[in-house]
C-alpha positions as CSV (number, residue, x, y, z in Angstrom):
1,X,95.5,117.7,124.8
2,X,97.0,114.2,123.3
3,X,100.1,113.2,124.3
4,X,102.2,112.5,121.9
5,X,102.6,109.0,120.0
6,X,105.8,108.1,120.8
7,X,104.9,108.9,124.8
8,X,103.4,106.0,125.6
9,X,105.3,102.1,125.9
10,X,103.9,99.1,125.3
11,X,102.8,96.0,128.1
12,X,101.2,92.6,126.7
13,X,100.6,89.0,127.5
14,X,100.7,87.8,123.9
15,X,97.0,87.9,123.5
16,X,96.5,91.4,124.1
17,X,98.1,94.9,124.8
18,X,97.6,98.4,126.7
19,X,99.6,101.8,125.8
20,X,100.7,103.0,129.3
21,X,102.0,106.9,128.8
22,X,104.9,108.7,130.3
23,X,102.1,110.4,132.6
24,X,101.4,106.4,134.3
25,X,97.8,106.5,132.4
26,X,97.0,103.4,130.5
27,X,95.1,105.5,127.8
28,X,94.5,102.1,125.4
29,X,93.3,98.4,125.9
30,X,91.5,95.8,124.5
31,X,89.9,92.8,125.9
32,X,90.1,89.6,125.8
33,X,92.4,89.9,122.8
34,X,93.8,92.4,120.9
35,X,90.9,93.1,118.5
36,X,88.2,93.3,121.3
37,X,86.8,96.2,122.1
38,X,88.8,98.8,124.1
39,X,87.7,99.3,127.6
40,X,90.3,101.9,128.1
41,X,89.8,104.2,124.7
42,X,91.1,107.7,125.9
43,X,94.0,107.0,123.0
44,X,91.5,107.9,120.2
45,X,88.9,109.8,122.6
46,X,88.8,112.2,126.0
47,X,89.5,110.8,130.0
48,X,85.4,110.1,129.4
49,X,86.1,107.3,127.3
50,X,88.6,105.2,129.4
51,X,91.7,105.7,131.1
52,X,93.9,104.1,134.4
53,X,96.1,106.7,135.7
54,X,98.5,106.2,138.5
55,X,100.5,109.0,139.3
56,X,101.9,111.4,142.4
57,X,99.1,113.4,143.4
58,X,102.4,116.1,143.9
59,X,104.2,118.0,141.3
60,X,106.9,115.5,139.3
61,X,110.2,117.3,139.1
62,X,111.5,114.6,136.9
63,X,110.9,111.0,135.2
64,X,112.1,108.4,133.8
65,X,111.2,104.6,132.3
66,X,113.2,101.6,131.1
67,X,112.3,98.2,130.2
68,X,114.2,95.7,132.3
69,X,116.4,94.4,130.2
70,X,115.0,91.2,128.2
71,X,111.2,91.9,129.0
72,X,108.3,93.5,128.5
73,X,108.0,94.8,132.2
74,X,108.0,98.5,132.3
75,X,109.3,100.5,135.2
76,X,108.7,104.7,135.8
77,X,110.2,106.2,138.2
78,X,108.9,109.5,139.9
79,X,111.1,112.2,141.5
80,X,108.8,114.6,143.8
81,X,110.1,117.3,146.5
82,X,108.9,114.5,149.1
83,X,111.0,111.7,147.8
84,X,111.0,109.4,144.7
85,X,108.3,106.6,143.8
86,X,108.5,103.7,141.3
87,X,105.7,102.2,139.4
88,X,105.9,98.9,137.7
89,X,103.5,97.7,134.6
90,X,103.5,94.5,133.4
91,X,100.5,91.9,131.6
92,X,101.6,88.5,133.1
93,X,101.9,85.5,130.2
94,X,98.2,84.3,130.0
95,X,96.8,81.1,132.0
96,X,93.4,81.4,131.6
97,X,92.5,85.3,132.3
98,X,94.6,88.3,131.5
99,X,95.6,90.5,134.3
100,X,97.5,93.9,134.2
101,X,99.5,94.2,137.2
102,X,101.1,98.0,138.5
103,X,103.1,97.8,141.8
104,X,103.6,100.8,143.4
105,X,107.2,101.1,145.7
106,X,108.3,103.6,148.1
107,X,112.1,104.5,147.0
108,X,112.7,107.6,148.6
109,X,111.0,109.8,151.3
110,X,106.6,109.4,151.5
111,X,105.4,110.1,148.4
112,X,101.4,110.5,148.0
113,X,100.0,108.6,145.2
114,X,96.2,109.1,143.5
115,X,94.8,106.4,141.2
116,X,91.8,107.0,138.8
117,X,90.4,104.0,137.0
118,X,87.9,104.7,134.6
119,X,86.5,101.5,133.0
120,X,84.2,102.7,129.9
121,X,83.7,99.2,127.7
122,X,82.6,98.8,123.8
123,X,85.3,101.9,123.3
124,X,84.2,104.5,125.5
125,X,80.5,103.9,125.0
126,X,79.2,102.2,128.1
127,X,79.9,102.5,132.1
128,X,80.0,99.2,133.8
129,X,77.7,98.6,136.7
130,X,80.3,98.5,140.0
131,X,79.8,96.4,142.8
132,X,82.3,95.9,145.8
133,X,82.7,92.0,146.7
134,X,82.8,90.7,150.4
135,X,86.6,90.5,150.5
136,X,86.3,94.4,149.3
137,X,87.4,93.9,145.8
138,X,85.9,95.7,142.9
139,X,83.5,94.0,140.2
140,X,82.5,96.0,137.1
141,X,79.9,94.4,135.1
142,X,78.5,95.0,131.3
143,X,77.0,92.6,129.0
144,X,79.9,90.4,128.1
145,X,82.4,92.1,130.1
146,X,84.0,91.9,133.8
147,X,86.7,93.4,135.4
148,X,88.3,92.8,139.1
149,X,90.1,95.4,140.6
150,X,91.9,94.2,144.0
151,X,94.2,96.2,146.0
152,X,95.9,97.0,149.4
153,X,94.9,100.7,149.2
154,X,91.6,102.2,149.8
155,X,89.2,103.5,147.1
156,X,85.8,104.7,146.6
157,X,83.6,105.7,143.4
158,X,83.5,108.9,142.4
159,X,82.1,110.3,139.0
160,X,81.1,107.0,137.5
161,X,85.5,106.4,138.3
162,X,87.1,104.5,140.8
163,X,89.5,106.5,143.1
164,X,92.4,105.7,145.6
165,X,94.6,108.2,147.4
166,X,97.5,106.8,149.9
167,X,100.8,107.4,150.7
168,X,103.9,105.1,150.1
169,X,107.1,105.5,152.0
170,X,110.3,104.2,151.0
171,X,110.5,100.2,151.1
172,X,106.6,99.5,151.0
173,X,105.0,98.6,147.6
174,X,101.4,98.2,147.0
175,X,100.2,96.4,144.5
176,X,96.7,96.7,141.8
177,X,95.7,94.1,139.8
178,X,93.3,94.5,137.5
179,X,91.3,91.2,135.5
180,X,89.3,90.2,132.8
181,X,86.7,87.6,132.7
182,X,83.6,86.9,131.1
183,X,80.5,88.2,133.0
184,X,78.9,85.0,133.1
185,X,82.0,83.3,134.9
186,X,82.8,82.8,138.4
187,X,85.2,85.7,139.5
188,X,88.6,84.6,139.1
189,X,90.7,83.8,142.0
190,X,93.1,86.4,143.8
191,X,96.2,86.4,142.7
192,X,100.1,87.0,144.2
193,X,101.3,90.1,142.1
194,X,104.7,89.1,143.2
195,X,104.7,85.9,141.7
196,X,103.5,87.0,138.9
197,X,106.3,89.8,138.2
198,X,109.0,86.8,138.8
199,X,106.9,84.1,136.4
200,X,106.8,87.5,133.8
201,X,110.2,88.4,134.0
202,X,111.8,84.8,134.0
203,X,109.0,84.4,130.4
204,X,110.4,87.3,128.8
205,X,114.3,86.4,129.6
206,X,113.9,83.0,128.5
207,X,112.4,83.9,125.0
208,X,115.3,87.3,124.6
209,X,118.2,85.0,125.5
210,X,117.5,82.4,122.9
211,X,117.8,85.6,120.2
212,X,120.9,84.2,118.2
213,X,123.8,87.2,116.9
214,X,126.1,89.5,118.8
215,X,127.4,92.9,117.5
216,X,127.0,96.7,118.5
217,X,123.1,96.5,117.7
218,X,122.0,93.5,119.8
219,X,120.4,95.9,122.0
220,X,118.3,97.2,119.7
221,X,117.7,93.8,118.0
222,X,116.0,92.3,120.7
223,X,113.9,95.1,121.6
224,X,112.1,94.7,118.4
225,X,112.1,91.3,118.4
226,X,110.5,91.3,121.8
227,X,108.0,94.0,120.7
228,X,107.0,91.4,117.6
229,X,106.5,88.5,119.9
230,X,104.0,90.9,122.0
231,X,102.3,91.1,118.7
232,X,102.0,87.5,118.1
233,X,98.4,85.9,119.1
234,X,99.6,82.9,121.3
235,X,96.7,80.7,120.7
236,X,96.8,80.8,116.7
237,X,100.7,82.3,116.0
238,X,98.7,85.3,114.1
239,X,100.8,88.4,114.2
240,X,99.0,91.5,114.5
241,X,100.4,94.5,112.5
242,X,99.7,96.9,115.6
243,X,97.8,96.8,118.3
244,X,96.0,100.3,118.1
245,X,93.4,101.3,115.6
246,X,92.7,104.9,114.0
247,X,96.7,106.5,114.8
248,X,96.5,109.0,111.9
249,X,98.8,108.8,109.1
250,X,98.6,112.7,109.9
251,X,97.1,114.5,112.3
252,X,93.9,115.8,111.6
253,X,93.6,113.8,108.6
254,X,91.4,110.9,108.0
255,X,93.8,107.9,106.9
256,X,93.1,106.3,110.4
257,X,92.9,102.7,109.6
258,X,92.5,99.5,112.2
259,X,95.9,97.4,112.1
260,X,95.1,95.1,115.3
261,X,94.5,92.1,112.2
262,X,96.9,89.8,110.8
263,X,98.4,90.8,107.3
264,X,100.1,88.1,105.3
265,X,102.3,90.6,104.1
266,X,103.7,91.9,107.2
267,X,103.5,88.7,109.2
268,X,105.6,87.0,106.1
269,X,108.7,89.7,106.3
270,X,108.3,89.4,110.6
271,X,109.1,85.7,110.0
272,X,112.0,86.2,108.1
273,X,113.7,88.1,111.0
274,X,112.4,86.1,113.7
275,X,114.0,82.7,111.6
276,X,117.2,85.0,111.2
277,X,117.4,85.3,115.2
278,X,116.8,81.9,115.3
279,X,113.0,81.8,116.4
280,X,111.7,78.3,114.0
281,X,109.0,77.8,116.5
282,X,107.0,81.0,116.0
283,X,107.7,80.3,112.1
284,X,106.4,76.8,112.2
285,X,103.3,78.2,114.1
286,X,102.9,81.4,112.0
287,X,102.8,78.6,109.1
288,X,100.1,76.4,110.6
289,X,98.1,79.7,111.2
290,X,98.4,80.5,107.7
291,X,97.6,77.2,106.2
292,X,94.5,77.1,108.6
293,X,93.4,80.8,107.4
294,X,94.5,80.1,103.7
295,X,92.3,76.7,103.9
296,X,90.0,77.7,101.0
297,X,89.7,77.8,97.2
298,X,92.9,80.5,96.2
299,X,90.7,82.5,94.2
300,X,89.3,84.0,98.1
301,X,92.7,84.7,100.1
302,X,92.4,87.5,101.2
303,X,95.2,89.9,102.6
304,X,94.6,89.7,105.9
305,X,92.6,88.0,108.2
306,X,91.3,88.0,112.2
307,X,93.6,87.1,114.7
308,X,92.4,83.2,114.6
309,X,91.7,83.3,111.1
310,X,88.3,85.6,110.9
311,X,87.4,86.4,107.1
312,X,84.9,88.9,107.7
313,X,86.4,92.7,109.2
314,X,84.0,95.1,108.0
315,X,85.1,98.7,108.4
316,X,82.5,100.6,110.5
317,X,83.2,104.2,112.4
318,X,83.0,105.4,115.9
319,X,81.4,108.5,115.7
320,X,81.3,108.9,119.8
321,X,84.8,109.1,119.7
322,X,86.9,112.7,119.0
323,X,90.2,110.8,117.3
324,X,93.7,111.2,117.9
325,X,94.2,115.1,118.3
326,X,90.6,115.3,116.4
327,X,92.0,113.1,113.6
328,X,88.2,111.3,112.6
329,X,86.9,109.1,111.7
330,X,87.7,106.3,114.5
331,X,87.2,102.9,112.8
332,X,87.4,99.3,113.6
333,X,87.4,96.9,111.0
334,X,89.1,97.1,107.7
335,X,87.8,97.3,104.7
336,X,91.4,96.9,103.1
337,X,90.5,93.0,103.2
338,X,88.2,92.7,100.3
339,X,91.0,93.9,98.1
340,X,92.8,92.3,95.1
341,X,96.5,92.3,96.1
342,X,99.1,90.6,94.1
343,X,101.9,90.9,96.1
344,X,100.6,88.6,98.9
345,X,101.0,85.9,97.1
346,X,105.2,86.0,96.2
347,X,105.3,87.0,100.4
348,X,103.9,83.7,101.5
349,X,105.9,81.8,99.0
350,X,109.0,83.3,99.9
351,X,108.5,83.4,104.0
352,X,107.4,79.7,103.0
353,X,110.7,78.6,101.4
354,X,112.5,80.5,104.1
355,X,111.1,78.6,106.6
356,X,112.0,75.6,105.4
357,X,115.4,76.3,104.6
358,X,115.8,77.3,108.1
359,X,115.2,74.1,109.6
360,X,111.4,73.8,109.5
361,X,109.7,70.2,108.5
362,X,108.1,69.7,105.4
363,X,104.6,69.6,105.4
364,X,102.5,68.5,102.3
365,X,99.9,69.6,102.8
366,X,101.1,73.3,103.0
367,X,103.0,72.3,99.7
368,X,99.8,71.7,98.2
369,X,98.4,74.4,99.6
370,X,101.0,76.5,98.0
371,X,101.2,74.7,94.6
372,X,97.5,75.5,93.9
373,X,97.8,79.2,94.4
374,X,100.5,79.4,92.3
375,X,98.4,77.7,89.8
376,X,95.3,80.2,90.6
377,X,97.7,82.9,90.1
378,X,98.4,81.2,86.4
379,X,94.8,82.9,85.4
380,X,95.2,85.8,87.3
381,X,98.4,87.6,87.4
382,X,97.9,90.0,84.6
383,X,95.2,91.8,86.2
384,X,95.9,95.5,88.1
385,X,95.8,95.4,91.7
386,X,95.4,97.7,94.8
387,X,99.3,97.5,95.6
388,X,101.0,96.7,98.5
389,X,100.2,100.7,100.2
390,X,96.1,99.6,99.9
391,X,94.8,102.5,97.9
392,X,91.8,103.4,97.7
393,X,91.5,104.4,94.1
394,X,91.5,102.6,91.1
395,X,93.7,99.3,90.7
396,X,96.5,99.8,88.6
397,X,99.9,97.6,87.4
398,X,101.9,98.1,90.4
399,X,105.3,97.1,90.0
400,X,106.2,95.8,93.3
401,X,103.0,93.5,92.9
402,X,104.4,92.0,89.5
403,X,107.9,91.7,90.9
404,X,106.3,89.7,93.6
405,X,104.4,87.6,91.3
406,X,108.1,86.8,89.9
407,X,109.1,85.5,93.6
408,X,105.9,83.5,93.5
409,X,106.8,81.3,90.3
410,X,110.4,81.5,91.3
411,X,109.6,80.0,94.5
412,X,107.4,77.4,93.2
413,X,109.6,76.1,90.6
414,X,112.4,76.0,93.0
415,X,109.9,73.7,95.5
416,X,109.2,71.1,92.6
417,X,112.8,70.7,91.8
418,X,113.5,70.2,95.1
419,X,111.0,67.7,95.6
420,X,111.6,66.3,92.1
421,X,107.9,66.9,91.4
422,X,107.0,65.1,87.9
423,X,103.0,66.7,88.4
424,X,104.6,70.4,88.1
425,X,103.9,72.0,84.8
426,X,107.8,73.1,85.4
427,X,108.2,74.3,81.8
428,X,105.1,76.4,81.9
429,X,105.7,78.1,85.3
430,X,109.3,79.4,84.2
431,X,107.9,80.5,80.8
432,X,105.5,82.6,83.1
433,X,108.4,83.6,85.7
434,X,111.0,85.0,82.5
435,X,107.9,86.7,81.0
436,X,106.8,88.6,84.2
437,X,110.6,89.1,85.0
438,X,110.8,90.8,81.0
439,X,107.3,92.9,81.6
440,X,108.6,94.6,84.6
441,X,112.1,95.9,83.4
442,X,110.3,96.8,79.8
443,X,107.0,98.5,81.3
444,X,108.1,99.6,85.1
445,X,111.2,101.0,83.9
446,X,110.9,104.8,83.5
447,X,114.1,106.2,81.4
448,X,113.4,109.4,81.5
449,X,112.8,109.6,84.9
450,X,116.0,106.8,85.4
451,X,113.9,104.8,87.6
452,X,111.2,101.7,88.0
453,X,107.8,103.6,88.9
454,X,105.2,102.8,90.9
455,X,103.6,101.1,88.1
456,X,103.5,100.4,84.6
457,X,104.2,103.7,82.6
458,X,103.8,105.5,85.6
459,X,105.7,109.1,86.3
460,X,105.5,108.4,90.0
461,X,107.8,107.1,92.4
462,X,107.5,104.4,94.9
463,X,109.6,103.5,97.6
464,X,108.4,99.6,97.5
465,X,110.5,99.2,94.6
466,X,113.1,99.2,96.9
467,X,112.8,95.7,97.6
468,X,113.7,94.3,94.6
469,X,116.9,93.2,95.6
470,X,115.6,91.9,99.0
471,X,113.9,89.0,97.3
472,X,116.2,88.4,94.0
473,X,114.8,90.2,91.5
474,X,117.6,92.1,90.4
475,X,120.5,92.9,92.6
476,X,121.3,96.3,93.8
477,X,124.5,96.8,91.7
478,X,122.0,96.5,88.9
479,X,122.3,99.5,87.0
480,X,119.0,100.2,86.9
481,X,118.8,99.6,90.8
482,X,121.7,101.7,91.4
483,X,119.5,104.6,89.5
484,X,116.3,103.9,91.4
485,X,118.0,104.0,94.6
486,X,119.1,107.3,93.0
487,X,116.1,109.1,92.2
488,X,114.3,108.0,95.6
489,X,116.6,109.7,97.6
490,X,116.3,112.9,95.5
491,X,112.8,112.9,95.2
492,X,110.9,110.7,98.0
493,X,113.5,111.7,100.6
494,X,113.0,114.4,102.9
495,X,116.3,115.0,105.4
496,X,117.4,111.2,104.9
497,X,113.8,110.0,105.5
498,X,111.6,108.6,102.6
499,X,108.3,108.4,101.8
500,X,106.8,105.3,100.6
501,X,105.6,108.0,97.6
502,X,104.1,111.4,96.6
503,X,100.8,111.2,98.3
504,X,99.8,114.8,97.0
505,X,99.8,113.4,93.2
506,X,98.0,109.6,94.0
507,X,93.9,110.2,94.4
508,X,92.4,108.1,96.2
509,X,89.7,110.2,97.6
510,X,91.5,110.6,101.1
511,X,93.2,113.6,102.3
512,X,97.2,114.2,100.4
513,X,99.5,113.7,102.8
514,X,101.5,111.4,105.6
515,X,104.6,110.9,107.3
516,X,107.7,109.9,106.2
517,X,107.2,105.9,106.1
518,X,109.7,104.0,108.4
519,X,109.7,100.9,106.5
520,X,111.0,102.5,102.9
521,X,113.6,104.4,105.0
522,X,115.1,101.0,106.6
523,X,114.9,99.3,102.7
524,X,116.8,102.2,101.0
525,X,119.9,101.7,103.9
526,X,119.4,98.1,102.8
527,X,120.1,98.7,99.3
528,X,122.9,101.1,100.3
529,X,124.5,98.0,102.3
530,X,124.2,95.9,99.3
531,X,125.8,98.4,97.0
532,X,128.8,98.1,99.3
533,X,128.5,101.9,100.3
534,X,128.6,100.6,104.1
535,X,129.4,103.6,105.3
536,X,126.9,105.8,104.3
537,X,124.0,103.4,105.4
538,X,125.5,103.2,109.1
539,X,124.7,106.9,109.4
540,X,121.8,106.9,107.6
541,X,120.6,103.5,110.3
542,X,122.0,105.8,113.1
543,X,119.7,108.2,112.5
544,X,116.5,106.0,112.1
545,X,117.2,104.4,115.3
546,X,117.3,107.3,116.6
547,X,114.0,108.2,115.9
548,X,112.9,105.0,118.3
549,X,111.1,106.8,121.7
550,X,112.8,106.3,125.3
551,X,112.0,102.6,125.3
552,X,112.8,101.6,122.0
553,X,109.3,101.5,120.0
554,X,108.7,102.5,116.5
555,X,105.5,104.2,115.1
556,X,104.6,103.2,111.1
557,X,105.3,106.6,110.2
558,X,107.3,109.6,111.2
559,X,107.2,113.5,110.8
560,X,110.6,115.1,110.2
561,X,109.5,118.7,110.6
562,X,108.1,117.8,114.1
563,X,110.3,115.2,115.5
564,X,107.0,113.4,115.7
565,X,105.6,109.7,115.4
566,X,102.5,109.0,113.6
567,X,100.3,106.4,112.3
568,X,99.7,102.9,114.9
569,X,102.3,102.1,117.3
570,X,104.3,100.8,117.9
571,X,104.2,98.9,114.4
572,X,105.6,95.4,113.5
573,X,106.4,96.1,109.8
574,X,108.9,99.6,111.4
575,X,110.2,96.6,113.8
576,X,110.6,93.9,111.5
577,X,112.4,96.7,109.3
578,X,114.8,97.6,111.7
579,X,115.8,93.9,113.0
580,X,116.4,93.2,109.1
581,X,118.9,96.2,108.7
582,X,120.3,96.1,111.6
583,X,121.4,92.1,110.8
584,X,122.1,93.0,107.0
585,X,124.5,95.9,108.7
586,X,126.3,93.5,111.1
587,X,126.9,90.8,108.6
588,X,128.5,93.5,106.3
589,X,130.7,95.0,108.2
590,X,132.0,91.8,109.7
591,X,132.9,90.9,106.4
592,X,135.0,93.9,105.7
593,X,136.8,93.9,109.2
């Protein structure tokens, strides 16, 4: 049986990431980076497929796990009748290989320990041929792929696994560090695990302290922002909008998509948070990564791209693999990048001029960059789209996407001015910006229904909408905002959660139904704290941050009726979500105090 989402934490070096669950069994990882293939896959499979499990070989009365504060070092702490063990998880900040380091230390009493590492590489699909090395560490070999294993304690193969049973008494730790390397290297050097754990720790502490703010969510601030910089792709600034692939949307169902790739979109609102906590470096490299994958004619960005840039992700399935809880298919790649989406164009303009208002240095070329897609969206603008939610159905006039086409004339205009431009066609662009800003309240707006729709004479809701008054649309004391807001609660809500919209009425040839999308809930307390109703959002924020597991991480999507998470995890555009309300909260209520 799956454990549940929301029972496993998070350990990364910035390149890659494994899901370590409350059991001490690192059930996901991929290597080298995070879109490799997973050599631990038990996640979205069975214990056949990949798994590291560390663990009392006794009963656990009781357990518990914490970050240390500032880092991504995890520690679980194990409470047996024979005395109380610690284990401690952490990926080291990358030199040349990646390592995943767990210590094992004696608390309390003797405690006897059992550690079964299954290596299975290309997800699942193929055992590694196992050799032991003259200074009796471990070498598993297949195709590509290595792995070292090295530890104090003894082990021996069993069932195409690698086993060690020992005891640990209170005050003795033994380490395991486990590494990746190409198979046609040289096998990496030994390492000092205890190094390593002060170089990680001081990493992680250096990057949380420079978070700028203060206030009664701080904590919970720089827990997200720490779980975004684990998402960020050191060698190209790419931020990956998860690092799992195939968490269903619901269980059993088949909207299982791969989110380990980097959408504009998503990596455009984590930049405006990580600028707000005063972060310009990560900004200035997240814009060098863009203008690097962006380096084309306009008329072929695409929404997302491979962690360096990668154009091609084509969708394929895993049939070897069961799924979450028997939620198929399993897929890698994502299809979702071939589509037309309108909206991706207002979020890079507007993360653009962000980033230079905070501070960045002007670049032109990236203002050239930007000035012809604005131009390319000249000729295109008026066409349907698949929307910001990627259906799968036929394109349509999505609001949100026109709004956004607003922000990307707005934003353009306000460049030229700025840079006193004479070769702008100024007059042109704001006669474009005034007649997309005139479409949407004439066609989007829904009176009967006393809201703007999910598109153009549309009956159906859509939480996106929401973010009008994020980006300057219209602001949320706007009538018509102040309606919306209205209707979404009433009808997308479900016990102060919202859904991004009414799956059961939108065909897209998938199965009707999801969770409860974290996001939309975070935007409509943002609208409530910009209608001045400050008090209502705090408990509606309360309650959202509640839903965060033991450590702090957020899933994309969450099940009311269950208490559950669903969808990948944890998930940036959840994080970036909470950061952003969290910030907008603080600033408000230190204005009314």
């Amino acid at each position: 049986m799956a454990m549940r989402i929301e029972d496993y934490a998070l350990i990364g070096d910035c390149e890659s990431a494994a899901l370590v669950g409350r059991n001490g069994s690192i059930d996901w990882l991929c290597w080298p980076r995070f879109d490799s293939a997973a050599c631990f896959a038990r996640l979205v499979g069975d214990a056949e497929n990949g798994h590291w499990q560390i663990l009392p070989a006794e009963p656990v009365k009781k357990s518990r796990r914490r970050y240390r504060d500032g880092t991504l070092i995890l520690e679980s702490d194990y409470l047996c009748d024979s005395g109380q063990v610690r284990v401690i998880d952490f990926m080291p900040p990358r030199d040349r290989h990646s390592d995943i380091v767990r210590m094992v230390i004696g608390i309390e009493g003797e405690v006897q320990m059992r550690s079964e590492l299954r290596l299975r590489f290309d997800y699942g699909a193929v055992v590694p041929w196992v050799t032991r090395l003259e200074d009796g560490a471990l070498r598993a070999v297949a195709g590509p792929d290595m792995v070292i294993l090295r530890t104090t304690a003894q082990h021996h193969g069993v069932d195409h696994m690698t086993q060690s049973t020992f005891s640990i008494r209170k005050g003795e730790t033994i380490p395991f560090v486990l590494v990746y390397a190409p198979s046609h290297e040289a096998v990496p050097d030994p390492v000092d695990p205890f190094v390593q754990l002060a170089d990680t720790e001081r990493f992680w502490r250096d990057w949380s302290g420079r978070c700028l703010g203060s206030g009664p969510y701080l904590d919970l601030i720089k827990r997200s922002l720490i779980t975004l910089k684990a998402l960020t792709y050191a060698p190209t600034g790419g931020i990956v909008a998860a690092p799992t692939t195939s968490l269903p949307e619901l269980i059993g169902g088949s909207r299982n998509w791969d989110y380990r790739y980097c959408w504009l979109r998503d990596a455009a609102l984590t930049l405006e948070v990580l600028l707000d906590a005063g972060y310009l470096d990560e900004a200035v490299s997240f814009r060098d990564w863009l203008m690097r994958a962006a380096a084309n004619s306009p008329d072929h960005l695409q929404i997302m791209y491979g962690l360096a840039g990668e154009r091609r992700l084509t969708e394929l399935e895993l049939p070897w693999l069961s799924g979450y809880a028997n939620s198929k298919p399993v897929r890698t790649g994502n299809d979702a990048a071939l589509q037309f989406q309108l909206d991706v164009y207002g979020e890079i303009a507007d993360a653009n001029a962000k980033t230079l208002a905070a501070g960045a240095p002007p670049d032109e070329v990236d203002y050239r960059l930007h000035q012809s897609v604005v131009r390319h969206l000249e000729g295109v603008w008026r066409q349907p789209d698949y929307g910001i939610w990627e259906v799968r159905g036929e394109p349509q006039h999505f609001t949100y996407s026109k709004v956004m086409v607003w922000v990307a004339f707005d934003r353009a205009i306000k460049a030229a001015e700025d840079r006193e431009d004479g070769d702008a066609p100024l007059s042109r662009w704001r006669a474009i910006r005034d007649a997309v800003h005139a479409e949407v309240c004439e066609r989007a707006w829904n009176g009967q229904i006393g809201a703007f729709t999910q598109a153009y004479a549309s009956p159906l809701l859509d939480a996106a909408v929401l973010r009008i008054p994020h980006v300057g649309f219209l602001p949320a004391t706007d009538p018509r905002m102040v309606s919306t807001v209205a209707a979404i609660e009433k009808r997308l809500s479900i016990d102060g959660f919202v859904r991004r919209y009414d799956a059961s009425r939108v065909d897209d040839g998938l199965d009707q139904g999801e969770g409860v999308f974290l996001a939309c809930s975070f935007w409509l307390v943002d609208n409530l704290v910009m209608q001045g109703r400050i008090d209502e959002a705090e408990v509606k924020f309360a309650k959202l941050a509640a839903v965060c597991n033991d450590v702090g991480l957020l899933s994309e999507e969450y099940d009311p009726r269950t208490g559950t998470h669903l969808g990948n995890f944890p998930q940036a555009f959840s994080h970036v979500a909470l950061v952003a309300t969290a910030r907008r909260l603080q600033r408000a209520r230190g204005s009314t105090q």
